[in-house]
N, C-alpha and C positions, 0 to 999 in steps of 0.2 A: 236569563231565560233558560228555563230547562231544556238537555235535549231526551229526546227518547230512549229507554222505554221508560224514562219520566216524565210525566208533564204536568199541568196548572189544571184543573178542570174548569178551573174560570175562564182560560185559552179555549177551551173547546165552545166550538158554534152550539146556538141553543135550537132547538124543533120546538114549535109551538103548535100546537094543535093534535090532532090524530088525523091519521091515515083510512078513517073508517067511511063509509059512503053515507052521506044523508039517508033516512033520518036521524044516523046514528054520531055522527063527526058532531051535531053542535051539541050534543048530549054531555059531551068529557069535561067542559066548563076551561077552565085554566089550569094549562099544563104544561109545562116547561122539561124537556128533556135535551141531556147532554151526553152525548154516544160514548165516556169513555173508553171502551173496547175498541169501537172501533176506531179512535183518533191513536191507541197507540197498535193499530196495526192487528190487531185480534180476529181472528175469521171463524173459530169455532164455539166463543163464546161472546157471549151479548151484555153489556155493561153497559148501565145506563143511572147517571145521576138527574133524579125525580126533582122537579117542586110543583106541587100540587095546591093550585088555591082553594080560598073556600071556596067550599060548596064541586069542587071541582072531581072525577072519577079517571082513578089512575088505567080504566080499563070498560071493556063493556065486561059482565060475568061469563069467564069462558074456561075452558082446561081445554091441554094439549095432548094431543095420541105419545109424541115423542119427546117431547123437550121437559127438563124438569128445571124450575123454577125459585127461586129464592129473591127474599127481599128484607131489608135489614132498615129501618126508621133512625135517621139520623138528627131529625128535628120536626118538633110537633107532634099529631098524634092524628091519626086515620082510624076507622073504623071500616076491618074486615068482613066483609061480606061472603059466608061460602054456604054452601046445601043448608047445614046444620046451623045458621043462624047469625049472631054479628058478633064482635067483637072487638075491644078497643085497643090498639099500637101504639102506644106513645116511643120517643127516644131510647135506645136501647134494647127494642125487641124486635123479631123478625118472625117470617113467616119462610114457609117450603111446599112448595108444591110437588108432587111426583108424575111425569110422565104417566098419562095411560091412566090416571086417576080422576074419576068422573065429577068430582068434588069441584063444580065449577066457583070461581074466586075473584074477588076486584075489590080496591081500596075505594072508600069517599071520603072526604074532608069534610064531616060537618061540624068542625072550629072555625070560629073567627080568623085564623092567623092560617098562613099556608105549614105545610109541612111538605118535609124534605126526605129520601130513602134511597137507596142504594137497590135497583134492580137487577139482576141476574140470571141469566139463560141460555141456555144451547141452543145451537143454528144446525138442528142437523134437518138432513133432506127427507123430503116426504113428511113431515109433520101436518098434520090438520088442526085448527082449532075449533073447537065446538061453542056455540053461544047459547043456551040450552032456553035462556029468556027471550031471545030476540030470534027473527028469522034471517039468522047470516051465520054463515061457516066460510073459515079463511081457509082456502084449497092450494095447496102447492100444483107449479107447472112448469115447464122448461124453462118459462119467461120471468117466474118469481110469481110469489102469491099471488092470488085474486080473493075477491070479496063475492060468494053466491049466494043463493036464496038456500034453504034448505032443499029446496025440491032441485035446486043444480043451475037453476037461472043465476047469468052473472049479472051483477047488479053495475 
């Protein structure tokens, strides 16, 4: 068994689902996330190994005011979603988002077989996320995120 700052990613607990409020949570389909960052201790960056089933959305379409974002496809192949149109990811490509860049962005799986990527992002304070399709914005607060309407109702 490995100890830290190595470990198994197979060892790390998996999160199924999202975090998002109806009617938006059963929308992501099948989703499997493993926190590597934070199983080996990491507080300023966010490391997360993806598998994304069919038909399943690594995200609702959003960008961030602060945080900047990257994501690298380690099997299968997704099809990006941003302002300017689609695009298709297979193994060995990756994507970059920039903080503060209004270019909002989400994967979907429309293959048969899941695909699998490598997510990564900054945790810094005060970030908002914008959903520019949906009526939800993720609002930072002393107590950790919340999920509002755009008009500031929390949902």
């Amino acid at each position: 068994m490995l100890k830290l700052p190595a470990l198994d990613p197979n060892t790390v607990e998996e999160k199924r689902g999202s975090g998002y409020p109806e009617p938006f949570k059963s929308r992501m389909g099948e989703r499997v996330k493993r926190r590597l960052g934070q199983a080996c201790g990491l507080t300023k960056l966010g490391v997360n190994l993806v598998t994304l089933g069919p038909g399943g959305q690594s995200a609702l379409r959003h960008w961030h005011t602060l945080e900047d974002e990257f994501v690298y496809v380690l099997e299968g192949e997704v099809v990006l979603v941003t302002n300017g149109g689609e695009q298709t990811l297979s193994a060995g490509m990756c994507a970059g988002y920039p903080a503060g860049n209004a270019d909002a962005h989400h994967f979907i799986n429309r293959s048969p077989r899941p695909a699998k990527y490598l997510e990564m992002g900054q945790r810094p304070e005060g970030d908002v996320a914008f959903y520019p399709d949906d009526d939800l914005m993720l609002m930072p607060t002393p107590d950790g995120d919340i999920s509002v309407h755009k008009d500031g109702r929390r949902y």
